[in-house]
Jmol script that loads the backbone (N, CA, C; Angstrom):
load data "model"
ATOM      1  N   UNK A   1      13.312   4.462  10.626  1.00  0.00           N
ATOM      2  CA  UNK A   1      13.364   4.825   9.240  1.00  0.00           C
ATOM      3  C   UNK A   1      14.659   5.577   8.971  1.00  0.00           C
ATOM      4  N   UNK A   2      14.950   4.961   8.162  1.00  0.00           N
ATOM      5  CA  UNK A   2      16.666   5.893   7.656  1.00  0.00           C
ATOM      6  C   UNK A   2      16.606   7.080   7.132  1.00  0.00           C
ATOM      7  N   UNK A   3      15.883   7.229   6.082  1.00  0.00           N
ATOM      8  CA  UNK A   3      15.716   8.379   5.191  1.00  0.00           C
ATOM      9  C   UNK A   3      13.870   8.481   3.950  1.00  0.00           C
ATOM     10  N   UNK A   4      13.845   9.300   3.281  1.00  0.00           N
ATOM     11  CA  UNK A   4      12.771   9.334   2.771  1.00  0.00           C
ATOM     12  C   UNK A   4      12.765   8.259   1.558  1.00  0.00           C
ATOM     13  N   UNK A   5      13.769   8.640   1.076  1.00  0.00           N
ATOM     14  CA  UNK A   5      14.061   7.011   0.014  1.00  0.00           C
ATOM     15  C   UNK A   5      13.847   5.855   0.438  1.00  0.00           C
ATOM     16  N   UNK A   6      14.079   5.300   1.875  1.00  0.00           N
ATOM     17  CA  UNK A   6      13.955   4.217   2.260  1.00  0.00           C
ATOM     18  C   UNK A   6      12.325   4.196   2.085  1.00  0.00           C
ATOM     19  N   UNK A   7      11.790   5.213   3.012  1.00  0.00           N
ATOM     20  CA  UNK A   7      10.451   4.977   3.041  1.00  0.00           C
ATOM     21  C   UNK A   7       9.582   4.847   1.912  1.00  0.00           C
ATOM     22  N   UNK A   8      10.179   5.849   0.770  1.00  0.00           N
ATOM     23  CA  UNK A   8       9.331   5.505  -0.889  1.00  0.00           C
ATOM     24  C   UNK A   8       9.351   4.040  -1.304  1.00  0.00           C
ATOM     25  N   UNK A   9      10.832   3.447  -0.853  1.00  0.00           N
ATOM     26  CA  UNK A   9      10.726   2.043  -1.454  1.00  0.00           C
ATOM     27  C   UNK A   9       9.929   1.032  -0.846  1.00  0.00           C
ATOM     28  N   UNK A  10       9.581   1.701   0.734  1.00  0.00           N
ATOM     29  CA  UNK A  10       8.506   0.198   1.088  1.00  0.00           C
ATOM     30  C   UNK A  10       7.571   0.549   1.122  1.00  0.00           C
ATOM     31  N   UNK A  11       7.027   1.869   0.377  1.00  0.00           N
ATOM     32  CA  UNK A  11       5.382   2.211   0.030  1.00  0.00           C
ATOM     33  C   UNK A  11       5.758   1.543  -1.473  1.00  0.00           C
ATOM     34  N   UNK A  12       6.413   1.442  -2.202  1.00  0.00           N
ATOM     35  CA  UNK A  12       6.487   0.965  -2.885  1.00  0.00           C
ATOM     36  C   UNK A  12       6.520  -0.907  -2.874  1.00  0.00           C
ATOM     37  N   UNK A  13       7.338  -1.387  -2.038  1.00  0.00           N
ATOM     38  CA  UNK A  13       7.270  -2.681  -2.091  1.00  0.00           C
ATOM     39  C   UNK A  13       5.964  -3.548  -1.347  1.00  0.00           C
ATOM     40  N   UNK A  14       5.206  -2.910  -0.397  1.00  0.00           N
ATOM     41  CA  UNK A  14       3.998  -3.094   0.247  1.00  0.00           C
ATOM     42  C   UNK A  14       3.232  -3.045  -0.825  1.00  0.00           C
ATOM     43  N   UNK A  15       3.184  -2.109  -1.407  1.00  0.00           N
ATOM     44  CA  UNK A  15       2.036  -2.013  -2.455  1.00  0.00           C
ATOM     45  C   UNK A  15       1.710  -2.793  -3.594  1.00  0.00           C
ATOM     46  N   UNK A  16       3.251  -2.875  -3.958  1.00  0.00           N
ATOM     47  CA  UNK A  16       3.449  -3.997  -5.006  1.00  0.00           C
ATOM     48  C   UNK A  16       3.450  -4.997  -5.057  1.00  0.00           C
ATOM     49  N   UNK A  17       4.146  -5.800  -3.444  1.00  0.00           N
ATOM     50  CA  UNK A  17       3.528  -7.460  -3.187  1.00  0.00           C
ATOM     51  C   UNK A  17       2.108  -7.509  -3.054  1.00  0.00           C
ATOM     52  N   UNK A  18       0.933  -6.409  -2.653  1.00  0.00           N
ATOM     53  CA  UNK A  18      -0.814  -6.722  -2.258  1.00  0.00           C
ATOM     54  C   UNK A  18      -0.415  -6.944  -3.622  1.00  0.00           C
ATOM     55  N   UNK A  19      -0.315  -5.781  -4.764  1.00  0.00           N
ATOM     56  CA  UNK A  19      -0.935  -6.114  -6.133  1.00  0.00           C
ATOM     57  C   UNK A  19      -0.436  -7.375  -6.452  1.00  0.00           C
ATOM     58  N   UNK A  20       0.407  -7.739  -6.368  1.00  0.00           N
ATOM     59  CA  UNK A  20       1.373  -9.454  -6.990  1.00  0.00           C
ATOM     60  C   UNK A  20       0.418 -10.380  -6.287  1.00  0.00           C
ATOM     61  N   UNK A  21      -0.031 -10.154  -4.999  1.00  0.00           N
ATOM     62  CA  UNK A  21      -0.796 -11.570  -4.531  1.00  0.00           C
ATOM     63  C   UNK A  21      -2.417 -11.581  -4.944  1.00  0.00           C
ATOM     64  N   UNK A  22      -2.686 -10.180  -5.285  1.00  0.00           N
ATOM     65  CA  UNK A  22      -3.794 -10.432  -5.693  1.00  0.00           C
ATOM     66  C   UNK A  22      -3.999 -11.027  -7.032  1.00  0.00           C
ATOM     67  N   UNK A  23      -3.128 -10.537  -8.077  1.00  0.00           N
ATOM     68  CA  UNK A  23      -2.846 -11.589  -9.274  1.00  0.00           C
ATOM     69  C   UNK A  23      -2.399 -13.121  -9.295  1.00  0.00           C
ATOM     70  N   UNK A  24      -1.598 -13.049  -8.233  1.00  0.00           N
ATOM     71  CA  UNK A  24      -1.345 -14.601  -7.746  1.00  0.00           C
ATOM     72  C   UNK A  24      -2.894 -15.588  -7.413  1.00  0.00           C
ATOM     73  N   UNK A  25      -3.730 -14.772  -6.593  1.00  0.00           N
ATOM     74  CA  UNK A  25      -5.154 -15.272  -6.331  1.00  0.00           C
ATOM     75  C   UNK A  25      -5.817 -15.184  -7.428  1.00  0.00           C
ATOM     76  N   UNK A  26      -6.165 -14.590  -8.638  1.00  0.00           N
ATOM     77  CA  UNK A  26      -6.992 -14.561  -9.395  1.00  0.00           C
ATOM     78  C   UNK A  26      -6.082 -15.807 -10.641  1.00  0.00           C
ATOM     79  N   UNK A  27      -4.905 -16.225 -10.708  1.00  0.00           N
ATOM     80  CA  UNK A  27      -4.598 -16.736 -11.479  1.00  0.00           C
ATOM     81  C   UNK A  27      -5.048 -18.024 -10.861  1.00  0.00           C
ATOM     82  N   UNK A  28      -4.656 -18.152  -9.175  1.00  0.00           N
ATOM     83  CA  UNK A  28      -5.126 -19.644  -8.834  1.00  0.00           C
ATOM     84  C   UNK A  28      -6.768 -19.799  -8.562  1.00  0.00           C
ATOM     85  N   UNK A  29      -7.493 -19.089  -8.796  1.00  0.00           N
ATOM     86  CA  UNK A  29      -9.039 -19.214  -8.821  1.00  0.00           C
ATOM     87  C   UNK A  29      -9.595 -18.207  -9.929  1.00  0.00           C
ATOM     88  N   UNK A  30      -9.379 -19.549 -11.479  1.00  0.00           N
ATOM     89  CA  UNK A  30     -10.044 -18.536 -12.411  1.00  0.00           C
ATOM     90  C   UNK A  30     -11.702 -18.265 -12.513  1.00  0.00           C
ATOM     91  N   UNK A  31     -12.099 -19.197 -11.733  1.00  0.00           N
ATOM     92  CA  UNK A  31     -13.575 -19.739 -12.184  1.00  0.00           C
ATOM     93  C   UNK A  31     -14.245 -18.303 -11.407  1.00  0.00           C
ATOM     94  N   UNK A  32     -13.655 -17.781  -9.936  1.00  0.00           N
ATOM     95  CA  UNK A  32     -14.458 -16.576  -9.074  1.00  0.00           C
ATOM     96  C   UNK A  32     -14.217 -15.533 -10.120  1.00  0.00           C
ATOM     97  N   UNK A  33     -15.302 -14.656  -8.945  1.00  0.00           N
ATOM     98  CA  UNK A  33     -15.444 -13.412 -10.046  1.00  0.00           C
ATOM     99  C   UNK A  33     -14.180 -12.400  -9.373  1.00  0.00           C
ATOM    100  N   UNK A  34     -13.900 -11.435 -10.685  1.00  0.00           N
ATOM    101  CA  UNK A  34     -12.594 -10.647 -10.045  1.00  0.00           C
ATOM    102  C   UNK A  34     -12.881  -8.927  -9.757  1.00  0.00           C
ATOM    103  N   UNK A  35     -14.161  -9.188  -9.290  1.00  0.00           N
ATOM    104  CA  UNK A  35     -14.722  -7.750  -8.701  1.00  0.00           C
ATOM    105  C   UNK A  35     -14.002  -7.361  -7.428  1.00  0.00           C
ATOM    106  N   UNK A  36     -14.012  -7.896  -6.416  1.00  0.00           N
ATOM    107  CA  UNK A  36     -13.521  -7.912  -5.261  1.00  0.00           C
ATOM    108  C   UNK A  36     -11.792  -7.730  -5.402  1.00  0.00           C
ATOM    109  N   UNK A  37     -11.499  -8.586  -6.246  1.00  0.00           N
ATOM    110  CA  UNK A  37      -9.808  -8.265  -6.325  1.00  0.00           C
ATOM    111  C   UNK A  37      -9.466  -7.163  -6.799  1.00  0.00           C
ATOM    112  N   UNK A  38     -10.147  -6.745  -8.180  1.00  0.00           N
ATOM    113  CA  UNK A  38      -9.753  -5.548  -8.706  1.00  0.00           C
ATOM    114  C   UNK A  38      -9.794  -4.534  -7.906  1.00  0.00           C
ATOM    115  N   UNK A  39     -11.252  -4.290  -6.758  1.00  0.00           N
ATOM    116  CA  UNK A  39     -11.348  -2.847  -6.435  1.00  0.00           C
ATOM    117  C   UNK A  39     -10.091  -3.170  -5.318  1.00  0.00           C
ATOM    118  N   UNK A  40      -9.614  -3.904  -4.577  1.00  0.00           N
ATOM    119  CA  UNK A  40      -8.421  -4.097  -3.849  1.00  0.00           C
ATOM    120  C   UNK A  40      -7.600  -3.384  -5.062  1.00  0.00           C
ATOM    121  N   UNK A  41      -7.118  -3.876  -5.606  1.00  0.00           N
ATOM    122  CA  UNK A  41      -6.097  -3.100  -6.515  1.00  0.00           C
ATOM    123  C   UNK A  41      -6.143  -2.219  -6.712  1.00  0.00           C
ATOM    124  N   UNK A  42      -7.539  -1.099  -7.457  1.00  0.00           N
ATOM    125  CA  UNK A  42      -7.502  -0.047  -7.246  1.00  0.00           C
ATOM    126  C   UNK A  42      -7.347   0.753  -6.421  1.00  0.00           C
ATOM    127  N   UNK A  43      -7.208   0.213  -4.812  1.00  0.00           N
ATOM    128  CA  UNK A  43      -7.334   0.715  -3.264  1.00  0.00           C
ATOM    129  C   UNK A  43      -6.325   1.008  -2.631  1.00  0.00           C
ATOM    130  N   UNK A  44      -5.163  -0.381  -3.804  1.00  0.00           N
ATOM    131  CA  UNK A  44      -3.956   0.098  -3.214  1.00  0.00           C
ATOM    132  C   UNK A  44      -3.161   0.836  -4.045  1.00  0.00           C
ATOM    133  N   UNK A  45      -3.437   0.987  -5.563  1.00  0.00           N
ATOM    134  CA  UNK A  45      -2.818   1.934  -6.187  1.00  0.00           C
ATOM    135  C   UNK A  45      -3.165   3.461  -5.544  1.00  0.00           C
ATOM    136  N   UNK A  46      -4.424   3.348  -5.125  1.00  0.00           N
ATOM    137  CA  UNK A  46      -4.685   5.246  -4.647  1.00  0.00           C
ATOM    138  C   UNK A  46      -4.083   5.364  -3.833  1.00  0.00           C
ATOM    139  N   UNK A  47      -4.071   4.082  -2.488  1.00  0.00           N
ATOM    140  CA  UNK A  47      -2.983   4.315  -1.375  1.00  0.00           C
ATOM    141  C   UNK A  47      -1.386   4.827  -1.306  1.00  0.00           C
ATOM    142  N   UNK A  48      -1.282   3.999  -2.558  1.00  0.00           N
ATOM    143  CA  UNK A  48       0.326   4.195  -3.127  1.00  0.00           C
ATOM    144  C   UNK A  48       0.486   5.672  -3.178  1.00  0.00           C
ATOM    145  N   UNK A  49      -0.207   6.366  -4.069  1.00  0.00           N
ATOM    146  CA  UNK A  49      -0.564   7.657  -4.648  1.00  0.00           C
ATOM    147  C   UNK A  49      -0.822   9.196  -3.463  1.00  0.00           C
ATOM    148  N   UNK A  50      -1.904   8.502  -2.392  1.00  0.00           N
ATOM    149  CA  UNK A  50      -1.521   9.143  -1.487  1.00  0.00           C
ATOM    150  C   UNK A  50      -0.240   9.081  -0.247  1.00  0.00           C
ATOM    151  N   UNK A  51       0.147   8.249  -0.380  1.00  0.00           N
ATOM    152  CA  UNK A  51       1.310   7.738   0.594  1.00  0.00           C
ATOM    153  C   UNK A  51       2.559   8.528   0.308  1.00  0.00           C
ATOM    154  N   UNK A  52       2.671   8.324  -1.326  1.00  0.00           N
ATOM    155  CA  UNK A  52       4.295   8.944  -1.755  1.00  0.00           C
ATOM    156  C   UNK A  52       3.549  10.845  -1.864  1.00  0.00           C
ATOM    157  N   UNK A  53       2.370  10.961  -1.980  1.00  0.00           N
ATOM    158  CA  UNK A  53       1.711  13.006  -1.621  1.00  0.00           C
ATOM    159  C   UNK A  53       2.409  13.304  -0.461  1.00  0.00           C
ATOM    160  N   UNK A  54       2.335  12.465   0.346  1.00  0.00           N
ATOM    161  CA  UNK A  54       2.719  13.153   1.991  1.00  0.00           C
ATOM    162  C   UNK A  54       4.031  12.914   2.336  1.00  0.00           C
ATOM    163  N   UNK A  55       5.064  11.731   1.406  1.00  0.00           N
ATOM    164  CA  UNK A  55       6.247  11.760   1.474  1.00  0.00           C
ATOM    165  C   UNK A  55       6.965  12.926   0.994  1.00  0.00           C
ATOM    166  N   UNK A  56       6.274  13.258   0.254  1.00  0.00           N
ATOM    167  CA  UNK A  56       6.821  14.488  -1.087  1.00  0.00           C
ATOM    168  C   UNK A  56       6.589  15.593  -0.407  1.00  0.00           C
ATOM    169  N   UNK A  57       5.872  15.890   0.519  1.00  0.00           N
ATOM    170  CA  UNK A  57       5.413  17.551   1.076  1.00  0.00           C
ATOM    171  C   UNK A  57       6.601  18.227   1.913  1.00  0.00           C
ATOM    172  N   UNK A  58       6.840  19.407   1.692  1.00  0.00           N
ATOM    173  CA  UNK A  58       7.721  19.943   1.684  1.00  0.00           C
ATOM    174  C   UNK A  58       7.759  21.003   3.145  1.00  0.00           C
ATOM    175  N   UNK A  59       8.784  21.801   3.622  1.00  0.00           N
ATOM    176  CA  UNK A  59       8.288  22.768   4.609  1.00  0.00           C
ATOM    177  C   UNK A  59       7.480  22.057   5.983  1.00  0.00           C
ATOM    178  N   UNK A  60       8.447  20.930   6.657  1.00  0.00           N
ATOM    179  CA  UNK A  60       7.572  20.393   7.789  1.00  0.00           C
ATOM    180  C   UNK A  60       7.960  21.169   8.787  1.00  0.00           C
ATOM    181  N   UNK A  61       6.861  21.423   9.735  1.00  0.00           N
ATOM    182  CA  UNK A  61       7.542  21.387  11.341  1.00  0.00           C
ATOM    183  C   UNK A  61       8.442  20.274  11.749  1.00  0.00           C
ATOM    184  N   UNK A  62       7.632  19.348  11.846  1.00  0.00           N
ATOM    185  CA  UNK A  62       8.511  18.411  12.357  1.00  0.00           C
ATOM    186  C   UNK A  62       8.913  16.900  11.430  1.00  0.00           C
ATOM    187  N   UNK A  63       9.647  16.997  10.719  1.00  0.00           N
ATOM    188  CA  UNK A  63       9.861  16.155   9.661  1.00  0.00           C
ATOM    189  C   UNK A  63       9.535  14.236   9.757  1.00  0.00           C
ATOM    190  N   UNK A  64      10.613  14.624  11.111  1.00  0.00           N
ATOM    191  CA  UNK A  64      10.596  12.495  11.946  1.00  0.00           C
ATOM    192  C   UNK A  64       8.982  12.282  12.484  1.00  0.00           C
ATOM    193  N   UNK A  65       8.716  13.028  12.685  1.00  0.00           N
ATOM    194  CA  UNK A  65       6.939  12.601  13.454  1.00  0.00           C
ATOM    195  C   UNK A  65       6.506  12.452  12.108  1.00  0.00           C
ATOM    196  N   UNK A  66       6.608  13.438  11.153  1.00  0.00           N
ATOM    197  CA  UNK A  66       5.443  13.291   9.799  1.00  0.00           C
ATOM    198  C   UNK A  66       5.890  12.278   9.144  1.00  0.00           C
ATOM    199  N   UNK A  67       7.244  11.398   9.041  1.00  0.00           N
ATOM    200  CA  UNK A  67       7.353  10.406   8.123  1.00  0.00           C
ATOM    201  C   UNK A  67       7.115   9.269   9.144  1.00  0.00           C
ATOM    202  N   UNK A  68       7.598   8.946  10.878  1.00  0.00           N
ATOM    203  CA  UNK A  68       6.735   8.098  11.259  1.00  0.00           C
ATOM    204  C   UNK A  68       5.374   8.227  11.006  1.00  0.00           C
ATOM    205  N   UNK A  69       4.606   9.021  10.732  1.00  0.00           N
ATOM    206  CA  UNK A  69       2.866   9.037  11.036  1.00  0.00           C
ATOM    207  C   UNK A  69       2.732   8.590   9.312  1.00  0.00           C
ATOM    208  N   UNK A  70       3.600   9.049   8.173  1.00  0.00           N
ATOM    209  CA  UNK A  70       3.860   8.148   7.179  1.00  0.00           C
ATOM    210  C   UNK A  70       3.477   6.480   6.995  1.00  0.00           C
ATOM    211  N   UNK A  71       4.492   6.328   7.600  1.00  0.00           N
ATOM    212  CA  UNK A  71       5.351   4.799   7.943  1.00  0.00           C
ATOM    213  C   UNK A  71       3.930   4.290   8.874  1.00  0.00           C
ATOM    214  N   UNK A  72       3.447   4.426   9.535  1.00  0.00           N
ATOM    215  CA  UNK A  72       2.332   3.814  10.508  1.00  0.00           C
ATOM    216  C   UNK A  72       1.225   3.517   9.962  1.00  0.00           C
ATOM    217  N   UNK A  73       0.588   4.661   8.939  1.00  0.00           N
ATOM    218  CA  UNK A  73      -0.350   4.623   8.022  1.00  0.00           C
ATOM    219  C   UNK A  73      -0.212   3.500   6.756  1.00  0.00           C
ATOM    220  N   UNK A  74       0.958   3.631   5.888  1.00  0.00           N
ATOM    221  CA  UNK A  74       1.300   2.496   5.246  1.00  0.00           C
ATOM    222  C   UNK A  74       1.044   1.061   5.763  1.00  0.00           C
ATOM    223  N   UNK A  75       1.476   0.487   7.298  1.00  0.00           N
ATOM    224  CA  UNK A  75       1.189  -0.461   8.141  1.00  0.00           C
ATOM    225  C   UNK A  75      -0.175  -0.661   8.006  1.00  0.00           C
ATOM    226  N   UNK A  76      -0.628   0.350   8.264  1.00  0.00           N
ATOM    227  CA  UNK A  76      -2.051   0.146   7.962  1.00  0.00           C
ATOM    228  C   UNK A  76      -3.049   0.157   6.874  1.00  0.00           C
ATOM    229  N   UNK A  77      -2.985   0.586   6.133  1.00  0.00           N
ATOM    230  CA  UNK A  77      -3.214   0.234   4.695  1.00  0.00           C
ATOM    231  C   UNK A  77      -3.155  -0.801   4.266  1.00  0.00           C
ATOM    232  N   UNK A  78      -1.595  -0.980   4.600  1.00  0.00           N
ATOM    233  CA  UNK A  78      -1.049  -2.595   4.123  1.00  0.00           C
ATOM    234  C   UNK A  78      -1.963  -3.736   4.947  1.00  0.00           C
ATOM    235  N   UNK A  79      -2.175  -3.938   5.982  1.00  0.00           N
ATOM    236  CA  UNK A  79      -2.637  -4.520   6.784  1.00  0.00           C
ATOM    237  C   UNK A  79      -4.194  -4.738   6.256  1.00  0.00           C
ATOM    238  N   UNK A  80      -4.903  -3.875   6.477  1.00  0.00           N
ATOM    239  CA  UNK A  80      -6.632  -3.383   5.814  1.00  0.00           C
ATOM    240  C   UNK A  80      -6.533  -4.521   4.231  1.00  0.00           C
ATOM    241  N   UNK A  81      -5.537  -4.399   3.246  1.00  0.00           N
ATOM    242  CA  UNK A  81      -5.587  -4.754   2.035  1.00  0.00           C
ATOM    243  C   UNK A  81      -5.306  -6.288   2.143  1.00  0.00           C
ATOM    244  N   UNK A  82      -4.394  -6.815   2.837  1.00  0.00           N
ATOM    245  CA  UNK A  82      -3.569  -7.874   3.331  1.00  0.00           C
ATOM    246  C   UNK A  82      -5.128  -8.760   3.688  1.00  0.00           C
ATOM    247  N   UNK A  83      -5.861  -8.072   4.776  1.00  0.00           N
ATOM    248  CA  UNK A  83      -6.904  -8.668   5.078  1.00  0.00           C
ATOM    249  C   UNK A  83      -8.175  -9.120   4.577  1.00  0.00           C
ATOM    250  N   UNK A  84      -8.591  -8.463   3.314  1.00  0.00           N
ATOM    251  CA  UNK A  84      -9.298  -8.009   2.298  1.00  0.00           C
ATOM    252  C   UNK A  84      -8.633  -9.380   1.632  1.00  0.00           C
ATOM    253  N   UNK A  85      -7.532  -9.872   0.987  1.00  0.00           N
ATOM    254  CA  UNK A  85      -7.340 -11.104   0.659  1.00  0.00           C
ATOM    255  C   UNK A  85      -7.061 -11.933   1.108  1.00  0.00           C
ATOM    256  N   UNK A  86      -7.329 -11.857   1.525  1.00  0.00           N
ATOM    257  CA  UNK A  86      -7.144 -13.367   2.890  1.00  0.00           C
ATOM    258  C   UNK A  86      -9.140 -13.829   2.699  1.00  0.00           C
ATOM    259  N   UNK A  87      -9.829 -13.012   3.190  1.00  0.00           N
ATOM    260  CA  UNK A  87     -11.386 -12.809   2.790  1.00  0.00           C
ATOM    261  C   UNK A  87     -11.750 -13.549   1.588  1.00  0.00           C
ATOM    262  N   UNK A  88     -11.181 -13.447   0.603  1.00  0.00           N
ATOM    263  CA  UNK A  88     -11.625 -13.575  -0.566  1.00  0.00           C
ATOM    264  C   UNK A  88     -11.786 -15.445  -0.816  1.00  0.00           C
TER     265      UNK A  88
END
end "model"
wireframe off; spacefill off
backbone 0.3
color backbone group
């Protein structure tokens, strides 16, 4: 990871391709119901929300461990949500 900016932009771009493919899926299957997609969306907007809390915290011990343990969690999130549509 380069810097904290880098890392805002791919909590940002992770988050924003789940939401894009989940609209991508609900546009190519209008007939299902869009319960399941939405609460994905809502799952990854909170993720988003907590992701950039812990980017933003201030006064670390150790700064590179807390934005890898950042960066790892995002992976995983992303991953959890990723999988969740694929399911659908």
């Amino acid at each position: 990871m380069a810097n904290k900016r880098d890392l805002k932009k791919d909590i940002n771009y992770v988050m924003g391709d789940i939401i894009e493919a989940v609209y991508i899926w609900e546009l190519t299957n209008p007939s299902k119901d869009t319960k399941e997609s939405q609460s994905i969306i809502d799952d990854a907007i909170a993720g988003f929300d907590e992701l950039i809390v812990k980017v933003n915290q201030r006064n670390l011990d150790n700064a590179k461990a807390h934005f890898k343990a950042v960066n790892q969690e995002l992976e995983a999130k992303g991953r959890a949500l990723i999988d969740r549509i694929n399911k659908m």
